[in-house]
C-alpha positions in Angstrom: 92.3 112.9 153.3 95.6 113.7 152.2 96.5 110.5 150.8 93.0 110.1 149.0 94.3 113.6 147.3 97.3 112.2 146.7 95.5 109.0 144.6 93.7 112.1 142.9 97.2 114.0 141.7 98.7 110.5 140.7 94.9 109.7 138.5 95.3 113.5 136.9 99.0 112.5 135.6 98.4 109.4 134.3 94.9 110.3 132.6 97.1 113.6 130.9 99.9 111.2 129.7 97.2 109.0 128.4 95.5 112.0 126.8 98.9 112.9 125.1 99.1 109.6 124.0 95.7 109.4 122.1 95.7 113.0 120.5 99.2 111.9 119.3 97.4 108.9 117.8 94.4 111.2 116.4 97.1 113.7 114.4 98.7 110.6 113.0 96.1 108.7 111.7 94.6 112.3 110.5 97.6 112.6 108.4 97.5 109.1 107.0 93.5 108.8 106.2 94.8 111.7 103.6 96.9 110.1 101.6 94.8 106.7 102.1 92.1 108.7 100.1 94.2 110.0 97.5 95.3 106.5 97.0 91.8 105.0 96.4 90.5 107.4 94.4 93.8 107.2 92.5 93.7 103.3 91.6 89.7 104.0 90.7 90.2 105.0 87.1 92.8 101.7 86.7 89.7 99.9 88.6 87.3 101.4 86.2 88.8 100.9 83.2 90.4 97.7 83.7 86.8 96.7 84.2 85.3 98.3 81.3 87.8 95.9 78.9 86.4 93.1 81.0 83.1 93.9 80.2 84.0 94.1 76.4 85.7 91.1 76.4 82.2 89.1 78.0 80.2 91.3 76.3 81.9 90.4 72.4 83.4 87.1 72.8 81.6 83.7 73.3 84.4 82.1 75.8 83.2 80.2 78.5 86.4 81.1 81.0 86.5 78.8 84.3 86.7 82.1 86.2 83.2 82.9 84.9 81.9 79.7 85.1 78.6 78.4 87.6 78.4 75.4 89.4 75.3 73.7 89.6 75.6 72.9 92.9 78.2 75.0 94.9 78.6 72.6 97.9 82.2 75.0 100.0 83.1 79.1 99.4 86.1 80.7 100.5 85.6 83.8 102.4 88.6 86.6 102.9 88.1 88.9 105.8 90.3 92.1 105.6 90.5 93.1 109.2 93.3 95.7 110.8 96.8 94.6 112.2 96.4 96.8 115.1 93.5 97.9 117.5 92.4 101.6 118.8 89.7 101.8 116.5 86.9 101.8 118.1 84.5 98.6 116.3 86.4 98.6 113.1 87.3 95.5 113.0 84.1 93.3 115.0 81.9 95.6 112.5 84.0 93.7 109.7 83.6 89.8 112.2 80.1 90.1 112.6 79.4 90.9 108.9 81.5 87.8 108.1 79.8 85.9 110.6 76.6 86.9 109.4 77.9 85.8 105.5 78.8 82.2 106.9 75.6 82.1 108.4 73.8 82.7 105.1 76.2 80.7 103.5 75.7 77.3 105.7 71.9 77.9 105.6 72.6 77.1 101.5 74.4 73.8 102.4 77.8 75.3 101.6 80.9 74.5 103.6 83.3 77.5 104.3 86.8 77.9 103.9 88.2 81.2 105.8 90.6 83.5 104.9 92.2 86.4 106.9 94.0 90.0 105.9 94.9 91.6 109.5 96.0 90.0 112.8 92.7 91.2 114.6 90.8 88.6 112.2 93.4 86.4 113.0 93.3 86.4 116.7 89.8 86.4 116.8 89.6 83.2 115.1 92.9 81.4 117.4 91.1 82.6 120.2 88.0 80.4 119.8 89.9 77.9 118.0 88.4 77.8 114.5 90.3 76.6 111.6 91.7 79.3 109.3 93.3 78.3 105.9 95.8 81.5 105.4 96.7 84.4 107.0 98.4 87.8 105.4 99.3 90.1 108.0 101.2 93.9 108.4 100.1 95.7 106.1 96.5 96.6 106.7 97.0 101.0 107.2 99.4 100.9 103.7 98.4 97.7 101.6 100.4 97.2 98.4 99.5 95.9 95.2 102.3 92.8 95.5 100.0 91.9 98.6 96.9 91.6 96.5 98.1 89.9 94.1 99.1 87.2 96.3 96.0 87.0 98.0 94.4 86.8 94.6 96.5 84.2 93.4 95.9 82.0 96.3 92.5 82.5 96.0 92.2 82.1 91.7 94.5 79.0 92.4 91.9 76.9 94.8 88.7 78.3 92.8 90.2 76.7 89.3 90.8 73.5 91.5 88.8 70.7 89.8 85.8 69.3 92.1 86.0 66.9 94.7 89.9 67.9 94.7 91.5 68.3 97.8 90.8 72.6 98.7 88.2 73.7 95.8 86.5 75.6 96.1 82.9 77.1 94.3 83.0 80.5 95.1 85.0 83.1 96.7 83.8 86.1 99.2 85.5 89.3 100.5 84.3 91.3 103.2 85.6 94.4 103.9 84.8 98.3 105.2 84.1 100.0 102.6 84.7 104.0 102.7 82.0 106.1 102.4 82.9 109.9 104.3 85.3 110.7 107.6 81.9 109.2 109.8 80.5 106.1 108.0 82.5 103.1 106.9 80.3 100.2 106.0 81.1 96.8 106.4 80.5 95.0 103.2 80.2 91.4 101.9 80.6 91.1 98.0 81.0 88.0 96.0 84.3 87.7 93.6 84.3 84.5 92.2 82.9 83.0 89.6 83.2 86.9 88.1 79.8 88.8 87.8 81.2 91.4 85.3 78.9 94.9 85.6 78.7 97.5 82.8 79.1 100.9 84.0 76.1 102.5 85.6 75.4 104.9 82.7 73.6 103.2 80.1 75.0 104.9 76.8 73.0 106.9 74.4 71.5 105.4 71.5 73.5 107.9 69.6 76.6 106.7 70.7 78.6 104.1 68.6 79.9 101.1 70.4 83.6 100.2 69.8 84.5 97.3 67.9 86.7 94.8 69.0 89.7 92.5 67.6 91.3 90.2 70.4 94.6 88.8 69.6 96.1 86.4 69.6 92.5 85.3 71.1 89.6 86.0 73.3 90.7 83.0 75.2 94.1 84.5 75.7 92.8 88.2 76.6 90.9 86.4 79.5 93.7 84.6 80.7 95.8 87.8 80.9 92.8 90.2 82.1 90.7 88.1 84.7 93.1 87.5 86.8 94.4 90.8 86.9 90.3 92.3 87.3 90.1 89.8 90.2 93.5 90.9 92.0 92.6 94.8 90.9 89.4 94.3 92.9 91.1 92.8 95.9 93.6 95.4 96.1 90.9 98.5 95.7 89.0 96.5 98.6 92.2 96.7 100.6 92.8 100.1 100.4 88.9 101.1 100.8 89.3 99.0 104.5 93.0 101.1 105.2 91.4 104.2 104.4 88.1 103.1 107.0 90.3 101.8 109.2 92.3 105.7 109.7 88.9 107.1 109.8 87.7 104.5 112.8 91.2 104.7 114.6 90.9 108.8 114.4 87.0 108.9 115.7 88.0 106.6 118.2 90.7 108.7 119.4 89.6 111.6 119.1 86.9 110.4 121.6 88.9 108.9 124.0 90.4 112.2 124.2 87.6 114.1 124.6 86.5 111.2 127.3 90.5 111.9 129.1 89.6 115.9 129.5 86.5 115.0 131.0 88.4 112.9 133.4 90.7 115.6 134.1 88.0 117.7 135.0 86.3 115.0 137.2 89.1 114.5 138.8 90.8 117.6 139.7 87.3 119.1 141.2 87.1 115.6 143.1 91.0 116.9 144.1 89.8 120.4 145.0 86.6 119.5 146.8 89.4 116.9 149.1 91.8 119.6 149.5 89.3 121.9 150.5 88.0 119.6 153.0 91.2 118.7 154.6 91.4 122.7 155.1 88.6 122.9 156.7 89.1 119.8 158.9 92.4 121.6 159.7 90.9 124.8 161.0 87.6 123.3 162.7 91.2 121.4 164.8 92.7 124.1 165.3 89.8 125.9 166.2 89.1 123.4 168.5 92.0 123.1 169.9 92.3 127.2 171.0 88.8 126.8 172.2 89.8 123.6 174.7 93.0 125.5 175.8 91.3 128.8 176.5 87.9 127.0 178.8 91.6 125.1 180.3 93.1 128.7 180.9 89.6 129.3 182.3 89.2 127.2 184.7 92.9 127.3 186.0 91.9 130.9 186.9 
């Protein structure tokens, strides 16, 4: 009985270090998901308006750009998957895998080959570990994504969509999926399409009243979208990474702020396990020594 109470004290330690460890965990990533937030809804307006000119440009010029252009017959699609770099957050990142599963599925079903990308070394372990090809990985930055990062990823992914077809790593379109952020308790894993560009007005229609701008492009409409689709394209990139950083604090914070809750309950379990063997042993002690007095007095007894 003692050593059985002994296992208990030695479980109570360990499960309180552990619960240190993950309310530790739970104040840093509630400190982080702040300014995570701030900057998201700070690259928003840049997002907003950089799209707006987009639209202007489609909307008043008749420039058939090879970033807006359809194939006939898409036959492969890249597909980025913006996973986190580290784990403790609960099904933040298989929410993201299956929703990318789930997109190649869709995608294969419409005779379309797939060419996988990966943001985050969760992605990227889940695909070594069943041994499926992956074409680039970008890792280490998934809590605090930069906007050099994006733009790399963008490029990458601009430079094998304008590959001609039947070249060696076109390809017809390109997917992200991502968490997007919607409150502290649901992110949604999301699948949107980025290439060729499907350029949306803002969802406000305006007035008939209102006046609609006019527009001179120099040195030419051609040139404006050379400068400004790429830059729309990495913009969107790098909003979708900071939507996933800010989901992922969220999921890593719910997740440990559960596991802590789960460690106190432990405690608890544990020390009236401890207290129920302790008060056992006592009593095991005294029915001995009970015992005992009892066998030496009938001895005493019969001496007589």
């Amino acid at each position: 009985m003692a050593v059985s109470l002994r296992e208990y004290r030695a479980r109570i330690k360990s499960t309180e270090s552990m619960k240190k460890i993950t309310r530790a965990m739970e104040l840093i990533a509630a400190s982080r998901i702040v300014k995570a937030q701030q900057r998201a809804q700070a690259a928003a307006p840049y997002a907003r308006e950089l799209t707006r000119a987009v639209s202007a440009v489609a909307t008043f010029s008749d420039v058939d750009h090879p970033l807006t252009k359809e194939e006939e017959n898409p036959k492969r699609a890249a597909v980025l998957i913006v996973t986190s770099d580290r784990g403790l957050a609960g099904a933040y990142s298989s929410s993201v895998l299956k929703e990318a599963e789930r997109l190649a599925e869709r995608l294969r079903e419409e005779g379309k080959e797939i060419d996988t990308f990966i943001a985050g070394r969760k992605g990227e372990a889940y695909y070594k570990f069943r041994q499926r090809p992956v074409e680039q990985t970008w890792t280490g930055f998934s809590d605090q994504p930069s906007y050099d990062v994006a733009a790399e990823i963008g490029e990458t992914l601009i430079e094998r969509f304008l590959r001609e077809q039947g070249e060696e790593g076109d390809v017809d379109e390109v997917h992200v999926v991502y968490t997007r952020f919607v409150s502290m308790l649901t992110q949604e894993p999301t699948a949107v399409r980025l290439l060729p560009l499907e350029v949306v007005e803002g969802e406000e229609a305006p007035e008939e009243s209102e006046l609609l701008p006019l527009y001179e492009f120099e040195p030419s409409p051609e040139a404006v979208l050379d400068g400004l689709l790429p830059q729309y394209v990495q913009s969107r990139i790098f909003f979708c990474l900071l939507q996933a950083a800010a989901s992922e604090l969220a999921a890593r914070q719910k997740a440990m702020k559960s596991a802590t809750d789960n460690a106190e309950e432990l405690i608890k379990k544990y020390k009236r396990i401890a207290n129920q063997a302790r008060q056992a042993g006592i009593t095991q002690e005294i029915s001995e020594i009970v015992g005992g007095v009892n066998a030496l007095a009938d001895a005493n007894a019969g001496a007589e």
